[in-house]
C-alpha positions in Angstrom: 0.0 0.0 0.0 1.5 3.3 -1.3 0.1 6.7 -0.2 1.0 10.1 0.3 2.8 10.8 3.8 0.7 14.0 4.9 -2.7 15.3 4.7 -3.9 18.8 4.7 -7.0 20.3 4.1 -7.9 22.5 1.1 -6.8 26.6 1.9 -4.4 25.7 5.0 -1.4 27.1 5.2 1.9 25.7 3.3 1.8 27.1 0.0 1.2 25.4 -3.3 -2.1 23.1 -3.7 -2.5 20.6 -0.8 -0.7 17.0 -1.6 -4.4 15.1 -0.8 -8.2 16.1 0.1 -9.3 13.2 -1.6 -8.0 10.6 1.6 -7.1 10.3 4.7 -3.7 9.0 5.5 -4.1 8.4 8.4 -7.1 6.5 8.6 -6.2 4.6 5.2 -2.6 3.0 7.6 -5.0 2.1 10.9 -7.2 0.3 8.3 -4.6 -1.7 6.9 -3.7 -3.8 9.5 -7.4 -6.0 8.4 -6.5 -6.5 4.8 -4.1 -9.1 6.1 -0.7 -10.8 7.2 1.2 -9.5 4.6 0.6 -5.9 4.2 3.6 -3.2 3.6 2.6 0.6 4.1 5.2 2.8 2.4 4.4 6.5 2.5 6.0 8.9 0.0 6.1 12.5 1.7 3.9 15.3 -0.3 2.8 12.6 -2.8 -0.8 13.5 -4.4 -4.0 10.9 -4.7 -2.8 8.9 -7.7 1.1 8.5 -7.1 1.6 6.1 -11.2 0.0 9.2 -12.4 2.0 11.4 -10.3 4.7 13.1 -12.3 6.7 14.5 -9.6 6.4 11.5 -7.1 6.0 8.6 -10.2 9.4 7.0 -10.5 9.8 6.8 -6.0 6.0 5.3 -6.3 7.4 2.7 -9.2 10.7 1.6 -7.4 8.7 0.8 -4.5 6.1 -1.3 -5.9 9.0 -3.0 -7.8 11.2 -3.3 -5.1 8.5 -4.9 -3.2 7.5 -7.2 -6.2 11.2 -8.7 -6.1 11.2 -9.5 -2.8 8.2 -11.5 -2.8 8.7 -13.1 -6.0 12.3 -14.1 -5.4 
C-alpha cells in the first residue's frame, strides 16, 4: 500500500495546492492492519491521490512497488 505521507485540508497554510483532500492517511494506515498478514505501508512525503500518475512522485512510487515485487517473488 502506497500513499501520500501528509494530509492537509484544502486553503491551510503551506503554499502550493494541498498534496491530498481526496484521503485520509491516516485513517487509510490504521485500516490496513485488516486486509491481512502480509501488508507493507510505504508512504511517500507530499505525494498526491494517484502516485503512477503522479509526475513529480511517479518514479519513487514505481521503485517501491518493484522493489516490493522482487522480494516477494524471489
Amino acid at each position: 500500500m502506497l500513499l501520500n505521507g501528509q494530509w492537509r485540508r484544502q486553503g491551510e497554510p503551506g503554499g502550493g495546492a494541498a498534496p491530498d483532500v481526496v484521503l485520509d492517511v491516516e485513517q487509510i494506515i490504521d485500516r490496513s492492519q485488516y486486509l491481512g498478514d502480509d501488508v507493507t505501508v510505504r508512504q511517500i512525503p507530499e505525494g498526491v491521490h494517484d502516485l503512477a500518475l503522479s509526475g513529480r512522485w511517479r518514479a519513487e512510487y514505481l521503485q517501491a512497488v518493484m522493489r516490493w515485487l522482487d522480494n516477494r517473488l524471489h
